[in-house]
VEXDREN-2710 file (C-alpha; in Angstrom, 1 decimal):
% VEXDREN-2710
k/r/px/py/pz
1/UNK/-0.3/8.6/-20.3
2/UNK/-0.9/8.3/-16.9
3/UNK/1.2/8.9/-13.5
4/UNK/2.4/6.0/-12.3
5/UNK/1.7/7.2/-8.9
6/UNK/-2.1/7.1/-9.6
7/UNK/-1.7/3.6/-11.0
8/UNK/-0.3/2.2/-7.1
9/UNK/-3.3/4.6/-5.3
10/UNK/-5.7/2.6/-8.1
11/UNK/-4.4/-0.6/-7.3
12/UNK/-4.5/-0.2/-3.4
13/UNK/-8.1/1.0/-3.5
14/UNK/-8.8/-2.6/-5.6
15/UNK/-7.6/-4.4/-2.6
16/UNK/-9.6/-2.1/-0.6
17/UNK/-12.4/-2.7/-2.1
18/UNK/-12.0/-6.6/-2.3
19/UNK/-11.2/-6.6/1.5
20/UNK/-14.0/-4.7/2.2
21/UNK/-16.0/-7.2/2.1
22/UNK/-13.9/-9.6/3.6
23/UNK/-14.9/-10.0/7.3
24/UNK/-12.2/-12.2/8.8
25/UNK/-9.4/-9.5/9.3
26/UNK/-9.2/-6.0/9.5
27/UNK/-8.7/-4.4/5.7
28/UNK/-6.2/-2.2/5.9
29/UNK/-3.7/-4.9/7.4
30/UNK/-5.3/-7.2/4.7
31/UNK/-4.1/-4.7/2.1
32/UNK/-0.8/-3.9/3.6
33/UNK/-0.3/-7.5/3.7
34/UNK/-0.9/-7.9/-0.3
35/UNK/1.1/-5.2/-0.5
36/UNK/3.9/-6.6/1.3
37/UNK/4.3/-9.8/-0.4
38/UNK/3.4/-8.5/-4.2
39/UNK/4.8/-5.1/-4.8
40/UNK/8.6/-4.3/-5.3
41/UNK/10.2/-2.5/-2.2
42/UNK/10.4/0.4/-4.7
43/UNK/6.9/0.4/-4.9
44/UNK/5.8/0.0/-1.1
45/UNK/8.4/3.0/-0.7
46/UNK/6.4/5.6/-3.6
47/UNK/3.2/4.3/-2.2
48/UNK/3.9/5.2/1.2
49/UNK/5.2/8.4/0.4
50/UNK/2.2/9.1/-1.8
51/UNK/0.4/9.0/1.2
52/UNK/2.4/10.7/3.6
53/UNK/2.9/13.4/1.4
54/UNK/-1.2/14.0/1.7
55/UNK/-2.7/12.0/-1.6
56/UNK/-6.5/11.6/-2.2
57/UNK/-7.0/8.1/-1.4
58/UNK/-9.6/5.8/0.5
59/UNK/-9.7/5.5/3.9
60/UNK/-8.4/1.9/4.2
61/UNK/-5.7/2.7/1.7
62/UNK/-4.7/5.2/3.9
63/UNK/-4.7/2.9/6.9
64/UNK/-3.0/0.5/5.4
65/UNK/-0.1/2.5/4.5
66/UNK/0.8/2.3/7.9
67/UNK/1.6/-1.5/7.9
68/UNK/3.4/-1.2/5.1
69/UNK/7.4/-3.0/5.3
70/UNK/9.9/-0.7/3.8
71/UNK/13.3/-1.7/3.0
72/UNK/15.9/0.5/5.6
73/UNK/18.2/2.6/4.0
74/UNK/21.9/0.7/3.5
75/UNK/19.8/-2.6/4.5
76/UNK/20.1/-5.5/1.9
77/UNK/18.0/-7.4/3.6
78/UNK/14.3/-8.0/2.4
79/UNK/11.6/-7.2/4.3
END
């Protein structure tokens, strides 16, 4: 079975690589923005983390981890 970490760094380099090749915005805002509006805040939060905490991923993933919207601690509010 695999970690479930590596499962959010695989899908993140997907987008990466489908936004790659898109040339109307920049791709690591293009992936945060997927990201965003499809994962769970739970998600955003491990996947930032995962990076932050130093994990092997692609460059845009990387950059993109930085425009990802977390959810503020004792905030109910959606982000």
């Amino acid at each position: 079975m695999s970690n479930p970490n590596d499962k959010l760094i695989r899908m993140a380099t997907q987008m990466a690589d489908f936004f790659r090749s898109q040339p109307d915005r920049p791709a690591p805002e293009a992936v945060a923005d997927h990201i965003n509006h499809n994962w769970a805040p739970r998600m955003r939060q491990d996947f930032v983390a995962l990076i932050n905490s130093g994990a092997e991923a692609d460059p845009i993933v990387r950059d993109a981890a930085a425009f990802v919207r977390l959810v503020q601690q004792g905030c109910d509010a959606p982000t």
